[in-house]
C-alpha distance (Angstrom), angle and dihedral (degrees) to the residues before:
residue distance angle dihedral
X1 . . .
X2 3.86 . .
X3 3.71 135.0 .
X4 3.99 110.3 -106.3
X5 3.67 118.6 -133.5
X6 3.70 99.8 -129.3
X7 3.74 109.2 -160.7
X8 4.33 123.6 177.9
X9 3.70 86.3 -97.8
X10 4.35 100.0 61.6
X11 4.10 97.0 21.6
X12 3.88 92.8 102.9
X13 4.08 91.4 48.8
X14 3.94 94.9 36.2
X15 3.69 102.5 33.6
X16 4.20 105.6 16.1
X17 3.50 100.4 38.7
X18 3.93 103.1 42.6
X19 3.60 124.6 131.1
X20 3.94 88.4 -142.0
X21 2.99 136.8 46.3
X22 4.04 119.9 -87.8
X23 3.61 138.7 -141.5
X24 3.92 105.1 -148.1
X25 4.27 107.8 -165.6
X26 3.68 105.6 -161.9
X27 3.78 103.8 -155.9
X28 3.98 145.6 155.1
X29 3.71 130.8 -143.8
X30 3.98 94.7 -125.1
X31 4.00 91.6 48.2
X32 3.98 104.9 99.6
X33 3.80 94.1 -160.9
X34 3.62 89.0 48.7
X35 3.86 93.1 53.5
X36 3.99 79.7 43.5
X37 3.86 98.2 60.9
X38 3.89 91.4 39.4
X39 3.83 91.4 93.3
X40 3.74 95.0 36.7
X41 4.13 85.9 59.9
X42 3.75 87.9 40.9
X43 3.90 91.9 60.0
X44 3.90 91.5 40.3
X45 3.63 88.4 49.1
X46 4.37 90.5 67.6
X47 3.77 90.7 34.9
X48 4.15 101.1 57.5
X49 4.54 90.0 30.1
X50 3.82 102.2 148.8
X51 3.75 91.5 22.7
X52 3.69 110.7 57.8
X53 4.16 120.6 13.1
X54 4.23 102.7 -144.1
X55 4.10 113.8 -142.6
X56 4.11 125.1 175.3
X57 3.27 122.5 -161.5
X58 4.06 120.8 -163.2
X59 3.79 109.5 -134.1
X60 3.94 95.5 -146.8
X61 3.67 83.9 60.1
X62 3.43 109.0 39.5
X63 3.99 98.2 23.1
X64 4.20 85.5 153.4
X65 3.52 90.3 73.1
X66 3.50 97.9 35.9
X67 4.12 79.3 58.7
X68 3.51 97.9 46.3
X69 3.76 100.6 46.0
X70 3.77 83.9 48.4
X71 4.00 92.9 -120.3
X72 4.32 105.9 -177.1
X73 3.41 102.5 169.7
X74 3.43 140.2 15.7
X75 3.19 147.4 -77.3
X76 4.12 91.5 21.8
X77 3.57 121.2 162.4
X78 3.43 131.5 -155.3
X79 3.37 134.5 -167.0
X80 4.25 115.3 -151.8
X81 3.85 120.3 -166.0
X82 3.62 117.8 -173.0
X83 3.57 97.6 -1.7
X84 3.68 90.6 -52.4
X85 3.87 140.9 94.5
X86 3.33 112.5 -101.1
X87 3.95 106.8 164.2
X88 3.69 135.8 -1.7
X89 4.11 130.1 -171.9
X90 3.74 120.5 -174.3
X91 3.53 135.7 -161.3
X92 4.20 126.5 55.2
X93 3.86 101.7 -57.0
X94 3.60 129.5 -164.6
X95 3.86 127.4 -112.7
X96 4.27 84.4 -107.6
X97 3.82 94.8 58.8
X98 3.36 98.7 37.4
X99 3.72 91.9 59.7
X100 3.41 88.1 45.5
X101 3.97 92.9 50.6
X102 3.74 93.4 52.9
X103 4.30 99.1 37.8
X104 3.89 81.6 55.0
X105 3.97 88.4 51.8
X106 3.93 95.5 47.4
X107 4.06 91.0 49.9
Protein backbone atom coordinates (compact mmCIF):
# COMPACT_ATOMS: atom_id res chain seq x y z
CA UNK A 1 0.00 0.00 0.00
CA UNK A 2 1.36 3.53 -0.80
CA UNK A 3 1.79 6.67 1.13
CA UNK A 4 -0.95 9.35 0.02
CA UNK A 5 0.14 12.79 -0.65
CA UNK A 6 -2.29 14.64 1.44
CA UNK A 7 -2.45 18.19 0.29
CA UNK A 8 -5.10 21.15 2.01
CA UNK A 9 -7.36 20.43 -0.82
CA UNK A 10 -8.18 16.22 -0.09
CA UNK A 11 -7.23 16.22 3.90
CA UNK A 12 -10.95 16.22 4.98
CA UNK A 13 -11.79 13.15 2.43
CA UNK A 14 -8.34 11.32 2.96
CA UNK A 15 -7.58 12.05 6.50
CA UNK A 16 -11.19 13.37 8.18
CA UNK A 17 -13.45 11.22 6.59
CA UNK A 18 -11.62 7.74 6.72
CA UNK A 19 -13.15 4.67 7.83
CA UNK A 20 -9.73 3.72 9.53
CA UNK A 21 -7.71 5.08 11.27
CA UNK A 22 -4.70 7.19 9.60
CA UNK A 23 -1.18 7.81 10.14
CA UNK A 24 -0.58 11.48 8.89
CA UNK A 25 3.63 12.05 8.49
CA UNK A 26 4.13 15.70 8.41
CA UNK A 27 7.43 16.11 6.60
CA UNK A 28 9.67 18.54 4.39
CA UNK A 29 11.98 17.82 1.58
CA UNK A 30 15.11 19.63 3.25
CA UNK A 31 14.49 17.73 6.73
CA UNK A 32 17.08 14.72 6.72
CA UNK A 33 15.22 12.75 9.39
CA UNK A 34 12.15 13.27 7.54
CA UNK A 35 13.64 11.85 4.27
CA UNK A 36 15.01 9.18 6.90
CA UNK A 37 11.62 7.88 8.19
CA UNK A 38 10.10 8.01 4.61
CA UNK A 39 11.02 4.34 3.99
CA UNK A 40 10.30 3.23 7.48
CA UNK A 41 6.45 4.56 6.80
CA UNK A 42 6.69 3.08 3.37
CA UNK A 43 7.30 -0.50 4.82
CA UNK A 44 4.65 0.08 7.63
CA UNK A 45 2.35 1.25 5.08
CA UNK A 46 2.12 -2.76 3.38
CA UNK A 47 2.41 -4.29 6.81
CA UNK A 48 -0.83 -2.55 8.74
CA UNK A 49 -3.06 -2.35 4.80
CA UNK A 50 -6.70 -2.73 5.91
CA UNK A 51 -5.87 -1.55 9.36
CA UNK A 52 -4.36 1.82 9.26
CA UNK A 53 -4.52 4.10 5.78
CA UNK A 54 -0.79 6.11 5.81
CA UNK A 55 -0.98 9.97 4.43
CA UNK A 56 2.15 12.62 4.42
CA UNK A 57 1.72 15.85 4.15
CA UNK A 58 4.81 18.29 3.14
CA UNK A 59 4.85 21.30 5.43
CA UNK A 60 6.21 23.81 2.73
CA UNK A 61 3.16 22.91 0.91
CA UNK A 62 0.57 22.64 3.14
CA UNK A 63 2.07 24.94 6.04
CA UNK A 64 -1.93 25.64 7.10
CA UNK A 65 -2.17 22.39 8.42
CA UNK A 66 1.07 22.15 9.71
CA UNK A 67 -0.33 25.44 11.75
CA UNK A 68 -3.44 24.13 12.70
CA UNK A 69 -2.42 20.74 13.94
CA UNK A 70 0.19 22.66 15.85
CA UNK A 71 3.21 20.73 14.08
CA UNK A 72 6.81 22.24 15.91
CA UNK A 73 9.19 20.10 14.73
CA UNK A 74 9.63 17.75 12.26
CA UNK A 75 9.07 14.77 11.25
CA UNK A 76 5.79 14.43 13.72
CA UNK A 77 3.32 11.91 13.19
CA UNK A 78 0.02 11.75 14.06
CA UNK A 79 -2.29 9.29 14.13
CA UNK A 80 -6.31 10.55 13.60
CA UNK A 81 -9.22 8.17 14.41
CA UNK A 82 -12.57 9.24 13.55
CA UNK A 83 -11.72 12.45 12.24
CA UNK A 84 -9.85 13.25 15.31
CA UNK A 85 -6.27 13.14 16.76
CA UNK A 86 -5.79 10.54 18.78
CA UNK A 87 -1.89 10.14 19.23
CA UNK A 88 1.11 11.85 17.93
CA UNK A 89 5.08 10.87 18.30
CA UNK A 90 7.74 13.18 17.02
CA UNK A 91 11.15 12.88 16.17
CA UNK A 92 12.81 10.17 13.42
CA UNK A 93 11.65 6.78 14.86
CA UNK A 94 12.82 3.45 14.13
CA UNK A 95 10.89 0.63 12.35
CA UNK A 96 10.71 -1.13 16.24
CA UNK A 97 8.89 1.83 17.83
CA UNK A 98 6.88 2.64 15.27
CA UNK A 99 5.29 -0.72 15.29
CA UNK A 100 5.06 -0.47 18.68
CA UNK A 101 3.37 3.12 18.50
CA UNK A 102 0.69 1.99 16.15
CA UNK A 103 -0.03 -1.93 17.78
CA UNK A 104 -0.58 0.14 21.03
CA UNK A 105 -3.13 2.42 19.01
CA UNK A 106 -5.11 -0.56 17.39
CA UNK A 107 -5.53 -2.34 21.02
Amino acid sequence: MAVTAVTLDNFKKEVLDAQEPVLVDFWAQWCNPCRMLAPVVESLSGEYEGKIRFCKINIDEASDLATTYGVMSIPTLVLFSGGQEKERIVGLQNQEKLRAFLDGQLM
